[in-house]
N, C-alpha and C positions, 0 to 999 in steps of 0.2 A: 504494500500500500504506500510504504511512503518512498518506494523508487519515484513514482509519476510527482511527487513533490520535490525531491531530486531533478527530476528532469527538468520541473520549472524553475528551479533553483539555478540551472544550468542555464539556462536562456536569457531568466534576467542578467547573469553575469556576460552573457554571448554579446545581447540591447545594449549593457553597459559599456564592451568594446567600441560596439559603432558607437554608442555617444563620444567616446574617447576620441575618436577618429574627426567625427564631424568637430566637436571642439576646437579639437586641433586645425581644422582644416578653417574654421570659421576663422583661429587666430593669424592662421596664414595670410586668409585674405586680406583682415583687416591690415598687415606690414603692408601687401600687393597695392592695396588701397593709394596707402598715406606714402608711400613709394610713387605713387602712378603708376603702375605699373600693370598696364591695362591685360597684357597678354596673360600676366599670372595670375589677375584677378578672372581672368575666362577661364582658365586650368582649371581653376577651383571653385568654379561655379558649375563648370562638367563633372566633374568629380562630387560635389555635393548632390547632383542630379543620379549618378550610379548609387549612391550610398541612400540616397532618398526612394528609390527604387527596391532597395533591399530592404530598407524600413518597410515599406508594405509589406514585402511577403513575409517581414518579422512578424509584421502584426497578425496576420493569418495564422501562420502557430501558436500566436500568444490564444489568439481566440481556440484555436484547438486543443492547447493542454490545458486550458482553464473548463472548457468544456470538459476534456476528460475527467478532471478535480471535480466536476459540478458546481464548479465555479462561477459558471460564465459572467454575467455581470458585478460581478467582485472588481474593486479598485483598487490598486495597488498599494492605499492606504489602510485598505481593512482585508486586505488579502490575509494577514500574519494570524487575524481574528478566527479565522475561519480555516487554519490550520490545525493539525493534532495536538495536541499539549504537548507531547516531546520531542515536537520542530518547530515550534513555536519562535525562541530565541533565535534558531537560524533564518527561520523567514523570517521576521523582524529585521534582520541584518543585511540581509542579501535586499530588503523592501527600499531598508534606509540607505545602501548604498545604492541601490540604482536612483532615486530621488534624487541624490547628492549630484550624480554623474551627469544628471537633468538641468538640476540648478545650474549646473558651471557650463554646460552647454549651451543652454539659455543664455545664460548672460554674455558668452563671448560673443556668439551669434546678432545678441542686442549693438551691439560693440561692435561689430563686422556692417551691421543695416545700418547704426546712426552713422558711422565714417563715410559709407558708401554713398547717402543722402547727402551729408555736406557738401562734401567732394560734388557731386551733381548740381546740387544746387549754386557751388562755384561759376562750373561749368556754363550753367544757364545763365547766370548773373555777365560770365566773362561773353556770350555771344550776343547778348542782349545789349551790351554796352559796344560790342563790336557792330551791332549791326546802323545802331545810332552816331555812332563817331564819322563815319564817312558822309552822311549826310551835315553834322555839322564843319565838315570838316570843305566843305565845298567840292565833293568830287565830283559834280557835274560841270562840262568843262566851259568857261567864261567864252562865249560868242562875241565880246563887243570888242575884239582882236582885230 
């Protein structure tokens, strides 16, 4: 009985890798960012897109071994509840570390979107101003020659 809680034990730890990875990938972007550094900033927006792709079919096992537990609409905050009494502490553990591995995900990602929005918003500031400068600037060409 408690392999199949084993196995989900496992998975969360598997979800906790890729958030490892997207982390890290979001901290990347955000150097590619503030670098300009447009080509590394599209690397890593491919790359979040393969990793975003496997989250799905994460979530697809997650919904099956919770099924299997009889779980299925359990949330990873009252998943540990709804555990045996002598796995209790390890779900608790394996709950609050994948949460954790969420949190700092989250935030680098927050961290990766506001840099990426400034920067743009630069951007649009700098062509906006570019598009007005020629006109005050006289470039249509003086006829009374």
């Amino acid at each position: 009985m408690y392999e199949a809680y084993r196995e989900y034990f496992g998975f969360m730890e598997q979800l906790g890798g890729l958030l490892d990875k997207l982390t890290e990938l979001a901290r990347e972007k955000t150097a590619a960012v503030r670098r300009d550094d447009l080509l590394a900033v599209d690397s890593c927006m491919k790359r979040e897109q393969a990793l975003s792709l496997s989250l799905r079919a994460m979530d697809k096992k997650r919904e099956a071994l919770l099924a299997g537990l009889g779980l299925r609409d359990v949330s990873l905050s009252a998943f540990a509840q709804h555990c045996p009494e002598e796995i209790r502490p390890e779900a608790q553990r394996a709950a609050e570390q994948l949460r954790s591995r969420y949190v700092l995900y989250r935030s680098a990602a927050d961290v990766a979107r506001t840099t990426l929005e400034c920067n743009l918003h630069q951007i649009e500031k700098l062509l906006a101003d570019q598009a007005v400068a020629p006109m005050e600037g006289g470039s249509i060409a003086d006829i009374r020659a």
